[in-house]
N, C-alpha and C positions, 0 to 999 in steps of 0.2 A: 504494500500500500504506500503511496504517497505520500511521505512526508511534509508539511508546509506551515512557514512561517508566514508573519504581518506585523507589517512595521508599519505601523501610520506616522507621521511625520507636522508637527507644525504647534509653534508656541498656545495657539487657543485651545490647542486639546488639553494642553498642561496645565493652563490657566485655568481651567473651568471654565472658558466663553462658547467652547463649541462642543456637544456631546458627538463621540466618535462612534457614529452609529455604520460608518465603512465598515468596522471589520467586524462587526457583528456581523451584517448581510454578509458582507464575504467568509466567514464561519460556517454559516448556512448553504450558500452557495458550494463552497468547496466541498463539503461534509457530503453533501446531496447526490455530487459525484464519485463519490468517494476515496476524496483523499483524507488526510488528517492533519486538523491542523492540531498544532502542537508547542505552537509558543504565538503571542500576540504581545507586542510593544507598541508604547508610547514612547517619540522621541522630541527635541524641541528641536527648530530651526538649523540645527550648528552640525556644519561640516561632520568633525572630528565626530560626535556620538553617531551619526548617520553611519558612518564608514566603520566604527568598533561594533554594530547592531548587523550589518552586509557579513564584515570577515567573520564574526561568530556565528551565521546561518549559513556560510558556507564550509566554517570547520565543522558545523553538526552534521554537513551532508544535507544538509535539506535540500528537497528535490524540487520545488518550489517556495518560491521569496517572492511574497508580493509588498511594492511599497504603496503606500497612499498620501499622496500632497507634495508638495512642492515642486511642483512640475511649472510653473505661469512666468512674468517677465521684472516679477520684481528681484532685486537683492537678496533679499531673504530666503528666493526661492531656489535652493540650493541642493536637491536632490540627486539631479542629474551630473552632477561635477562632483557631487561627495559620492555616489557608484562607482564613475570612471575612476576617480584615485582609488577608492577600494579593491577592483579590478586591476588596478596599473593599466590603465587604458586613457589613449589621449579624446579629447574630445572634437569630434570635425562636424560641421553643417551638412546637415543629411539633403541632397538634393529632393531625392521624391517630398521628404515631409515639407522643406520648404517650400515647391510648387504646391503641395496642398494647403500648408499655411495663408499662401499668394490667393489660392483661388477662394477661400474665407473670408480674408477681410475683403476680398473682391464683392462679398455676395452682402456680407455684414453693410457695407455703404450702400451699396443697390437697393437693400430693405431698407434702409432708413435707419440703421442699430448706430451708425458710425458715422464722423463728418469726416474721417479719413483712414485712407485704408493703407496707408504707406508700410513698408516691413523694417517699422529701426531697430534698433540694437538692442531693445529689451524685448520688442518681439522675435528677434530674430534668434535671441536665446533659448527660445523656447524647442528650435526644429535644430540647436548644437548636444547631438548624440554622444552618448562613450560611444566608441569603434565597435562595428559590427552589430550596432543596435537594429532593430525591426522598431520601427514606427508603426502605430495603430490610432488610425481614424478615431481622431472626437466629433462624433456628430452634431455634438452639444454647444462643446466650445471651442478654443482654441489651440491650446496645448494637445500635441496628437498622447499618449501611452507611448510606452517605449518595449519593447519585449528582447533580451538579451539573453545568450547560455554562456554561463563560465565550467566548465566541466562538465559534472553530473549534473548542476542545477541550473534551474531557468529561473529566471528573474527578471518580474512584468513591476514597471512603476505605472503607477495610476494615477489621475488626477485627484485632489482632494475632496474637492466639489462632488458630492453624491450623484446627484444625476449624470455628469461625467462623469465619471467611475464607473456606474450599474451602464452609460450607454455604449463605451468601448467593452466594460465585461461583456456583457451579451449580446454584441457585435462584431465588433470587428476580431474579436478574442474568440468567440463561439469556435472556430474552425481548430485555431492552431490550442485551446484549453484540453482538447479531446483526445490531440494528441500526447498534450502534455503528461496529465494525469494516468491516460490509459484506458482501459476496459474495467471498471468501477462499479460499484455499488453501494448502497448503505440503506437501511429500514429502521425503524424507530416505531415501538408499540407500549404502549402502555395499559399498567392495570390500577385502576383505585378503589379501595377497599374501606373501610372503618372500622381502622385501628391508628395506636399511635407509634410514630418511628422509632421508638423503645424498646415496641414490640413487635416490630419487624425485623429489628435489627440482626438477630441471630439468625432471623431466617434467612436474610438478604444477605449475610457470610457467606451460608450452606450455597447458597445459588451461587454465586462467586465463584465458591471455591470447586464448583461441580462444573462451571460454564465460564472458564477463565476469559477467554475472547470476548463474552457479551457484558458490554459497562451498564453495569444498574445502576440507577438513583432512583433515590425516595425524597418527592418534596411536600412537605406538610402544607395542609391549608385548611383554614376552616371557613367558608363561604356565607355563613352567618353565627355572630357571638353566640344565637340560643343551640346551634345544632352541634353536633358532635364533630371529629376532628374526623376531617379527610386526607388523606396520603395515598398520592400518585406517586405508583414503582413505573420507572418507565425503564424500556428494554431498547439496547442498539445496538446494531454490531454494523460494521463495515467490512468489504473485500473486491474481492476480484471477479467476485461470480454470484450472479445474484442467485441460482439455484442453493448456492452453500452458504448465503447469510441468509434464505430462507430458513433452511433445515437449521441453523442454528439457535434462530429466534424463535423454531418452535418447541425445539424440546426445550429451549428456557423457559419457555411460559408452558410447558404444560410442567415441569417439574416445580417453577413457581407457583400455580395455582394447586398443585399437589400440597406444597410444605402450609400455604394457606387454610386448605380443607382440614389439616390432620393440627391445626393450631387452632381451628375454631374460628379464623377469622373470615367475617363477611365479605366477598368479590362483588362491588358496585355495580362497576362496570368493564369491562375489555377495548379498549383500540384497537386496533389492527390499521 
């Protein structure tokens, strides 16, 4: 399975001014395919942490690095040049992404978004690649995605802007994701029952430790103060085959509803 890290990038995530709901989605999105992700960072603005967060997801072997933010034409926007030096890779002006960039602000004045469409030097930053980078279409805005391999890993920066982000992920990304990740899989089913995680605890061991591959959790809720406590066990496993994370999640859950039945405790409801 796929390994993959996320490194979001930019002083408002640190601050508290902007909730980093990137890499959540992309959590989701990855997982769905089934990779795994496996570490998510926050970093601020600055070179130097950018590039110590790149080499230690490439000493883990992570097989996918995705970054998010600082991709645009300001100063601070400094993702692109702290890669390349992590890389040891020089940075050159990508002709296609330029011409693409060209025919953007070309279209941005023609609509009326812009009173000029000139390409200066802080736009022009935006299409100066690390070597051997693949640019990926922003349909959104202006900064294109970059997509790069150093070894065994690929490594896509993203813009930080959400709808940029979700509109190169599942665009211009959609082709070459598929191959990145593989032939994948993942399922997610849940059971909630009423009891409390106290007294599920020992059971939710037993399952564990009988179903090592499927990650259980149990998260308690009670949906209103007068009723009694609810606890959703929810079941997932990931792989390469979705026949074999079928047959997984099911004997988890029939061997969970098992240790359930022989504890006395009530099964609510089932997901699948």
């Amino acid at each position: 399975m796929l390994q993959a890290e996320i490194l979001a990038i930019g002083n408002e995530l640190l601050l508290g001014d902007v909730l980093d709901t990137n890499s959540h989605w992309l959590c989701q999105e990855l997982t769905a395919r089934g990779a795994r992700v496996r570490r998510v960072v926050q970093v601020r603005d600055e070179a130097a942490a950018i590039g110590e967060e790149i080499r230690g997801a490439l000493a883990r072997r992570a097989g996918l690095i995705v970054t998010t933010g600082g991709l645009g034409p300001t100063d601070d926007d400094l993702t692109l040049a702290a890669v390349a030096a992590a890389l040891g890779r020089p940075l050159r002006e990508h002709p296609q992404a330029l011409a693409a960039l060209e025919e953007r602000y070309r279209l941005l004045v023609e609509q009326g978004f812009l009173p000029d469409g000139t390409i200066t030097p802080p736009r022009r930053k935006m299409v100066t690649l690390p070597e051997g980078s693949t640019p990926l279409a922003n349909p959104v805005g202006t900064a294109p995605g970059v997509l790069l391999r150093e070894g065994p890993s690929t490594l896509l920066c993203l813009p930080g802007v959400p709808a940029e982000m979700r509109a190169i992920f599942e665009g211009a990304l959609a082709g070459p994701l598929g191959e990145i990740i593989g032939q994948g899989a993942y399922r997610e089913w849940s059971v909630t029952v009423g009891a409390g995680e106290a007294a599920l605890a020992p059971l939710l061991r037993r399952l564990t430790q009988a179903h090592p591959d499927v990650y259980v959790k149990s998260h308690a809720r009670r949906i209103d103060p007068r009723s009694r406590l609810h606890v959703r066990i929810t079941l997932s496993l990931g792989g390469r085959d979705q026949a074999e994370v079928q047959a997984g999640l099911e004997a988890a859950l029939e061997e969970l509803l098992r240790l359930l039945a022989e504890a006395g405790i009530p099964v609510e409801r089932v997901e699948r």
